[in-house]
mmCIF file of the C-alpha atoms, coordinates in Angstrom:
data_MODEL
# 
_entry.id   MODEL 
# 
loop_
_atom_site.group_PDB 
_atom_site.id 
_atom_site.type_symbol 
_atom_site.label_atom_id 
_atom_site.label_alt_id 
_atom_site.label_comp_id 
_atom_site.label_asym_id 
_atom_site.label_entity_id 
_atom_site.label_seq_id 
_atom_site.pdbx_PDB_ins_code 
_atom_site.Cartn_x 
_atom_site.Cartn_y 
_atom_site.Cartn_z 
_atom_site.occupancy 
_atom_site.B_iso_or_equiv 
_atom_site.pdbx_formal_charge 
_atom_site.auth_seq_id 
_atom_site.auth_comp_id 
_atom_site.auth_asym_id 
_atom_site.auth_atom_id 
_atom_site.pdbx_PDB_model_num 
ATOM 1  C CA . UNK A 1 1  ? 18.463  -66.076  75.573 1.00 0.00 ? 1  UNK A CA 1 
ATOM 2  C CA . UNK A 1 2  ? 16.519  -66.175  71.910 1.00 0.00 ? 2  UNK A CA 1 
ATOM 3  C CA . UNK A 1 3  ? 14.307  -69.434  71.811 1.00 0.00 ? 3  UNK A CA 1 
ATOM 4  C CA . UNK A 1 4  ? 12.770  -68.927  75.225 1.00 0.00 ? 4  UNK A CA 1 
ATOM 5  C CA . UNK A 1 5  ? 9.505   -68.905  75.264 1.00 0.00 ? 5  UNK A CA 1 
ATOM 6  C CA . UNK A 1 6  ? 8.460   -66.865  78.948 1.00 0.00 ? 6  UNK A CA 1 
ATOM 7  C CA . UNK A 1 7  ? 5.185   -66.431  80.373 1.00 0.00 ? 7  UNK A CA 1 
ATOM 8  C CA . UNK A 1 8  ? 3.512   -63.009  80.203 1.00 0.00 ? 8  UNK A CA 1 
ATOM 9  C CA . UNK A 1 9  ? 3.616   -61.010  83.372 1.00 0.00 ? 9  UNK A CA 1 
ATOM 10 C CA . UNK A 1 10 ? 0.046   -59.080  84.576 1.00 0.00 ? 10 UNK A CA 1 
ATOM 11 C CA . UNK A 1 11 ? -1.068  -56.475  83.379 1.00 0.00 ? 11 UNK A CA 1 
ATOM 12 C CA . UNK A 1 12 ? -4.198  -55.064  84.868 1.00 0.00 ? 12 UNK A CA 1 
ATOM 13 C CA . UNK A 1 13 ? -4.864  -52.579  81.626 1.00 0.00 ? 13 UNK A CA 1 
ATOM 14 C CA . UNK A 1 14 ? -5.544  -55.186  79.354 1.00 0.00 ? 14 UNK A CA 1 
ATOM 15 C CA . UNK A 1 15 ? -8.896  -55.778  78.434 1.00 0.00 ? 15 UNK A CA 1 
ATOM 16 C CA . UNK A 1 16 ? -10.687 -59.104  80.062 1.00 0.00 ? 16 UNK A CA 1 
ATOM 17 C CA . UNK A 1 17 ? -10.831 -60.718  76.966 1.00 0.00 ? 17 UNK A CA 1 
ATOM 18 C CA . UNK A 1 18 ? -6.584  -60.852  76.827 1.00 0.00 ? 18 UNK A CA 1 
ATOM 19 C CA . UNK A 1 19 ? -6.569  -61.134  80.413 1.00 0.00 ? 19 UNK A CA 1 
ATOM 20 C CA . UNK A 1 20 ? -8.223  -64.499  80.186 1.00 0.00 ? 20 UNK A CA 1 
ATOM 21 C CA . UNK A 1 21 ? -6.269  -65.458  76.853 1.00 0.00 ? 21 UNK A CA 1 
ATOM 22 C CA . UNK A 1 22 ? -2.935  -64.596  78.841 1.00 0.00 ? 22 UNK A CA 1 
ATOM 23 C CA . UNK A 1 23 ? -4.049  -66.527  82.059 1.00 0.00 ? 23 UNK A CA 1 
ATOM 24 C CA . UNK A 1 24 ? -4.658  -69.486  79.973 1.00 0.00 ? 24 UNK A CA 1 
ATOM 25 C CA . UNK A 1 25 ? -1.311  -69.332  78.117 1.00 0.00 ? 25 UNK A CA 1 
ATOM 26 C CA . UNK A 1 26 ? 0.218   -69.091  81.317 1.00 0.00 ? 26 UNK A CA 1 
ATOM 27 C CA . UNK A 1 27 ? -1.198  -72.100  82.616 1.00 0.00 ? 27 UNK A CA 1 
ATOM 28 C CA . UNK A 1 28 ? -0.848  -74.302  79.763 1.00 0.00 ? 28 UNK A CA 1 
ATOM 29 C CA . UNK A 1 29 ? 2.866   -72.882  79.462 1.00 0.00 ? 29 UNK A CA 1 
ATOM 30 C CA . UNK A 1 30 ? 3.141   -74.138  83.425 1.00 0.00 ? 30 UNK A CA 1 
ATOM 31 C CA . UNK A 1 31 ? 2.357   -77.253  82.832 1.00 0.00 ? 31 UNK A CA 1 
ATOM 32 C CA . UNK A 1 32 ? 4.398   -78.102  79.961 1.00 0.00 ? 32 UNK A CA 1 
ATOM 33 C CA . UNK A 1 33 ? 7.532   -76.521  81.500 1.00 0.00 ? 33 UNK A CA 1 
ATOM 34 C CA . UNK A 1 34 ? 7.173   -79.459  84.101 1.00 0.00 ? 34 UNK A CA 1 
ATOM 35 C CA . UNK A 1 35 ? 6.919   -82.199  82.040 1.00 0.00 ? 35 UNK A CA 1 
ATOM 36 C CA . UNK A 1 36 ? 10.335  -80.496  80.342 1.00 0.00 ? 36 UNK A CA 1 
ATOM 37 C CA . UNK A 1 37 ? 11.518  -80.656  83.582 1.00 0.00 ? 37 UNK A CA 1 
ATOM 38 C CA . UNK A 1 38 ? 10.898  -83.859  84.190 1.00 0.00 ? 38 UNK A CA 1 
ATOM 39 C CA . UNK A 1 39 ? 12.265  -85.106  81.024 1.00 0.00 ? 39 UNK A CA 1 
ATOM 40 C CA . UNK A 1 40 ? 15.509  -83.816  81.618 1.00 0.00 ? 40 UNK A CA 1 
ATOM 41 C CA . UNK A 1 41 ? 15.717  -85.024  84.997 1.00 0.00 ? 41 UNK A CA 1 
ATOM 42 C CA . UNK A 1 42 ? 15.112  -88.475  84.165 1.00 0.00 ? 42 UNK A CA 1 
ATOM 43 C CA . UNK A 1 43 ? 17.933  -87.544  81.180 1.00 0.00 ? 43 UNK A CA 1 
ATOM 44 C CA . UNK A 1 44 ? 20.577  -86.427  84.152 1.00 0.00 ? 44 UNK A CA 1 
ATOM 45 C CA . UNK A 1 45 ? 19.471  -89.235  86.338 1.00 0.00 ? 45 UNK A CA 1 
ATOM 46 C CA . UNK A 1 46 ? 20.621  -91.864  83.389 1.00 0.00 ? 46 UNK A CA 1 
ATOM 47 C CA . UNK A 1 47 ? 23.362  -89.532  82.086 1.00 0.00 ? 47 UNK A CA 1 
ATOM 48 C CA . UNK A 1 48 ? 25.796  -88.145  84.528 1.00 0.00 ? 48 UNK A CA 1 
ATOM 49 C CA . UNK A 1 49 ? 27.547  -86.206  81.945 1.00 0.00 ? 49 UNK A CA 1 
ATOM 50 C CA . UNK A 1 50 ? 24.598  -83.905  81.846 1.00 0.00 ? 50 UNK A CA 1 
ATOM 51 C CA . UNK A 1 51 ? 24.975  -82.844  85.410 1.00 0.00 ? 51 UNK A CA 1 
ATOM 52 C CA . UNK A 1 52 ? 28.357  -81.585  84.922 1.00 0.00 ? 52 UNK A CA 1 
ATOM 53 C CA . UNK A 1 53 ? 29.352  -78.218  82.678 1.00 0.00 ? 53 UNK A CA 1 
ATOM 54 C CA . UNK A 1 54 ? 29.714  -79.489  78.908 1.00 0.00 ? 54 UNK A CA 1 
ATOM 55 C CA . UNK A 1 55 ? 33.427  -78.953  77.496 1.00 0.00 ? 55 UNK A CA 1 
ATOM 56 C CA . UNK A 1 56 ? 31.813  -79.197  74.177 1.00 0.00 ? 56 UNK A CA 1 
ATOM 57 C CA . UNK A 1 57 ? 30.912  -76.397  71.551 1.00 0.00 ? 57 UNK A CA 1 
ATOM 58 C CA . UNK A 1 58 ? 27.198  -74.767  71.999 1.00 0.00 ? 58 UNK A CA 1 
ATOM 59 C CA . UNK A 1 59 ? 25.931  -75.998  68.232 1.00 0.00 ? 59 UNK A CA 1 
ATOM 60 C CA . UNK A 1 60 ? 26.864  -79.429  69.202 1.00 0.00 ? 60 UNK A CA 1 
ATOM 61 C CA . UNK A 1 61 ? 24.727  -79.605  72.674 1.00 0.00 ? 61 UNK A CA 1 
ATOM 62 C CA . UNK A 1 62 ? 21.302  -80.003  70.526 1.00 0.00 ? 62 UNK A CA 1 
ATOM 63 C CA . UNK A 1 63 ? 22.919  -83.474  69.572 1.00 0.00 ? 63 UNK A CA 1 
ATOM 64 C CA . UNK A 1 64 ? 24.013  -84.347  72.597 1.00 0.00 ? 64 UNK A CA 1 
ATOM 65 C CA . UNK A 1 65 ? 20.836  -83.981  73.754 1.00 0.00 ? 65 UNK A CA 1 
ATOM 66 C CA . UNK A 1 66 ? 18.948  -85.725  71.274 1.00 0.00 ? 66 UNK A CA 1 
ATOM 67 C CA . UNK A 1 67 ? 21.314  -88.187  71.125 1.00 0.00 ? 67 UNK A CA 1 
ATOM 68 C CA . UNK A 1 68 ? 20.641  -88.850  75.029 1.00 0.00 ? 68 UNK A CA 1 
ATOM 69 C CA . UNK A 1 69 ? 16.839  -89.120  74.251 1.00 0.00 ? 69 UNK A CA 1 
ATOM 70 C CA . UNK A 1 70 ? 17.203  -91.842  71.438 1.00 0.00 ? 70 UNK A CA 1 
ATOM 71 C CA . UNK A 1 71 ? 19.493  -93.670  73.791 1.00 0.00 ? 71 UNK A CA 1 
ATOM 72 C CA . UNK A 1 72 ? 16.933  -92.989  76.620 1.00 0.00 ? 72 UNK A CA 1 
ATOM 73 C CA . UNK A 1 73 ? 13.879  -93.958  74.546 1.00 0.00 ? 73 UNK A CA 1 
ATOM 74 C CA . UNK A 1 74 ? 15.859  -97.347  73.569 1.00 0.00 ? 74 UNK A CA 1 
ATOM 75 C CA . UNK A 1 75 ? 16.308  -98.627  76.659 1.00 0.00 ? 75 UNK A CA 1 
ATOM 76 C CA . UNK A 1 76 ? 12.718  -98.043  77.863 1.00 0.00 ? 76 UNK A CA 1 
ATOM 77 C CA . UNK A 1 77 ? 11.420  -99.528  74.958 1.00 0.00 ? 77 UNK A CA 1 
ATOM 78 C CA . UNK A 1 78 ? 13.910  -102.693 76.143 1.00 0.00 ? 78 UNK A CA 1 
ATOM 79 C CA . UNK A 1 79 ? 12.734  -102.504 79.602 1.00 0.00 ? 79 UNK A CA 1 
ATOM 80 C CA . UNK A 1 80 ? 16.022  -101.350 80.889 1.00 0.00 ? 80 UNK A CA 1 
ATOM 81 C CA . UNK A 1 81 ? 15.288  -99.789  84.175 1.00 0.00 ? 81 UNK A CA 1 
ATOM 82 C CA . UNK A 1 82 ? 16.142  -95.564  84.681 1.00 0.00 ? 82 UNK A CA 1 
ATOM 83 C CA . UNK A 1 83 ? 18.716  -95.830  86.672 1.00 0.00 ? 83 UNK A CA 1 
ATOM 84 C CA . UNK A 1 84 ? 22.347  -94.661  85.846 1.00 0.00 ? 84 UNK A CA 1 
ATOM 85 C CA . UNK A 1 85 ? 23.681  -95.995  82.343 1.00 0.00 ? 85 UNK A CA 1 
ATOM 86 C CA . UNK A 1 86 ? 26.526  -98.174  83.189 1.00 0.00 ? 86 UNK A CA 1 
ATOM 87 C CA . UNK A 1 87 ? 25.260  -99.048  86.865 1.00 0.00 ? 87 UNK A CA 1 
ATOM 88 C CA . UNK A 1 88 ? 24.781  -102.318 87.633 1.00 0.00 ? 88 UNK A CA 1 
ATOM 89 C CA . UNK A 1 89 ? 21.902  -104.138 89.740 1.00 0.00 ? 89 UNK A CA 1 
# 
């Protein structure tokens, strides 16, 4: 897939140096893949329609998406609680 960014695999030829600027790329590249994660769980938790195969066209899912996190970021900033948009209390 183009636009992935992966983490390096080992290598025991490099030299120390790259070993240790590879090992920290990998880390920091850990940690940010789970708060991604995260992000679009709490997305699919409040948006069923993400769980489910998209019948849409692939250069429209970017706006989907971002269209999901305004919505998302709105009703935090409103207090609404994450739970499933359109489920009542």
């Amino acid at each position: 897939m183009p636009n992935i960014l992966v983490s390096y695999k080992h290598n025991s030829r490099l030299s120390a140096a790259e070993r240790r600027r590879r090992h920290n790329f990998n880390n920091a590249h850990k940690k940010h893949r789970v708060i991604v994660e995260n992000a679009l769980g709490a997305l699919k938790m409040r948006f069923k329609l993400l769980n489910n195969r998209l019948r849409v066209h692939k250069k429209n899912i970017g706006d989907i998406f971002f269209t999901c996190y305004i919505l998302h970021n709105f009703l935090l900033n409103t207090g609404t609680p994450l739970r499933p948009f359109g489920e009542q209390e």
